[in-house]
N, C-alpha and C positions, 0 to 999 in steps of 0.2 A: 504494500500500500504506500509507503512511505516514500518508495524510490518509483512508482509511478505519478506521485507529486512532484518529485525533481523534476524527472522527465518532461511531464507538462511547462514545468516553468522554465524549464531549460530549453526546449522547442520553443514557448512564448519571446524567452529573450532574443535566441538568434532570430525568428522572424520578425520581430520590432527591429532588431539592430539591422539585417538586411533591409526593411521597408523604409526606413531613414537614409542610408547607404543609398538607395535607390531615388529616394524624392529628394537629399541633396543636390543630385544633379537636375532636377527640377526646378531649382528654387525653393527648396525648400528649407534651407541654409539660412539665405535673406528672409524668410519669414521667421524663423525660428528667432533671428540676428531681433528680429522688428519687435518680437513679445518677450524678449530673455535678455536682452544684451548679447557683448561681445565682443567681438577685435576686430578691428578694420587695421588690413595690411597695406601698407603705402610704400610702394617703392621709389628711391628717387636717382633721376642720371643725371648730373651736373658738365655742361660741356663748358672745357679749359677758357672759353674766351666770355661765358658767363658775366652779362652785365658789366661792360665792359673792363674788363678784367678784375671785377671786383666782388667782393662778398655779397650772395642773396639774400636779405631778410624775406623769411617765411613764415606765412602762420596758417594753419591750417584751422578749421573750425569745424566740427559738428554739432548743429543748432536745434534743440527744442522748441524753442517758437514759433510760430508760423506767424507772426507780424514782423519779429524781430529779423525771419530769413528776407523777406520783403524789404528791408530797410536795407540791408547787407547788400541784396543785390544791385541797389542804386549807389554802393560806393564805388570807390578803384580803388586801390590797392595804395595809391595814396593816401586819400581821405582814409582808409581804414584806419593806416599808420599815425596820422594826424588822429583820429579822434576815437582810438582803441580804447582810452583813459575813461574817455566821455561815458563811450558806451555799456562797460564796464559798470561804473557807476549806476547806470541805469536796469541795467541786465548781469546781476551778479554770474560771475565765470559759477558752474556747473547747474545754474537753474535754467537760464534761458539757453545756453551753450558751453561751448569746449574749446580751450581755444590752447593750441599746442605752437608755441612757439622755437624758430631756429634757423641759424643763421650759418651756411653754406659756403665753403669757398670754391672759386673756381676748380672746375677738375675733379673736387671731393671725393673719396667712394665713401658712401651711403648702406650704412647696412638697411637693410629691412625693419620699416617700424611696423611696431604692435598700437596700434590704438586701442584704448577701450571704448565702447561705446553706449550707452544708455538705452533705455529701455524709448522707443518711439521718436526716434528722431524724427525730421524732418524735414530734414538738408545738412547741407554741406556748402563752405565755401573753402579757395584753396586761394589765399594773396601773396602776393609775391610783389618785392619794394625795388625795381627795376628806375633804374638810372633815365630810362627812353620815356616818353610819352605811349598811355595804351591806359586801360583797365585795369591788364595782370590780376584781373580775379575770373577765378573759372570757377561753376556749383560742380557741385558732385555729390553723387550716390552715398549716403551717410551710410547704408549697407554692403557696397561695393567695393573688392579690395582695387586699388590705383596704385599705376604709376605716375609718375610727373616727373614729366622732361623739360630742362630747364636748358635754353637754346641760350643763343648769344642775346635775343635783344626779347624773346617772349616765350611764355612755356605753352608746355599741350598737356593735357592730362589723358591719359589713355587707362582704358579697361584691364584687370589683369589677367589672361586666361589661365 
């Protein structure tokens, strides 16, 4: 009796562990990510002539808000830098957002970040304090692991597969 109870649960488990295993590659990953938390992996490539040869300030953010990602999206990468203090103050770091700051030298190799990420995000933005005139803010998938490629005068944010 006893060891056809194992049995059953022992069956139960590898078929939960296979039907997960399986709907990961679904998306079922990014849902799990959306009601549980998590890690969002960020890789990053720095090319040597990088902002004209000079150090990238980066912040990366993943946003709770959905007024706050709104507001975010109408800055550049400027204004961010100028008025990160401001907004702070208004939207304390881990209620409204996350905001993961670092600062890059040409060339750099980049290990692989682990973000952690909160329960229900709602975006992402990714700014980057470039020397040229532009935006230099890209959104991104708060559930999605990224790379971001940091060119000489702008970046791209690319998917990871």
């Amino acid at each position: 009796m006893l060891m056809q109870v194992i049995s059953r649960k022992l069956i139960i488990a590898i078929s939960l562990l296979t039907l997960a295993g399986t709907l990961s590659s679904c998306g079922f990953g990014t849902w799990v990510s959306a009601l549980f938390g998590g890690k969002v992996t960020v890789n990053v490539s720095i090319n040597p002539k990088v902002n004209q040869s000079s150090p990238i300030q980066t912040d990366i953010l993943l946003i709770y808000d959905e007024l706050l990602q709104k507001q975010l999206m109408t800055l550049t990468a400027k204004d961010w830098f100028e008025k990160r203090e401001e907004i702070r103050a208004n939207y304390p770091e881990g209620e409204g957002y996350d905001v993961w700051q670092y600062e890059w030298a040409p060339g750099q190799n980049v290990a692989p970040l682990q973000l952690p990420m909160k329960v229900k995000a709602v975006g992402g933005i990714v700014f980057a304090n470039y020397f040229t005139a532009g935006p230099h803010r890209i959104p991104i998938d708060p559930y999605a692991d990224i790379s971001i490629i940091f060119q000489e005068k702008d970046f791209t944010i690319e998917p990871v597969k």
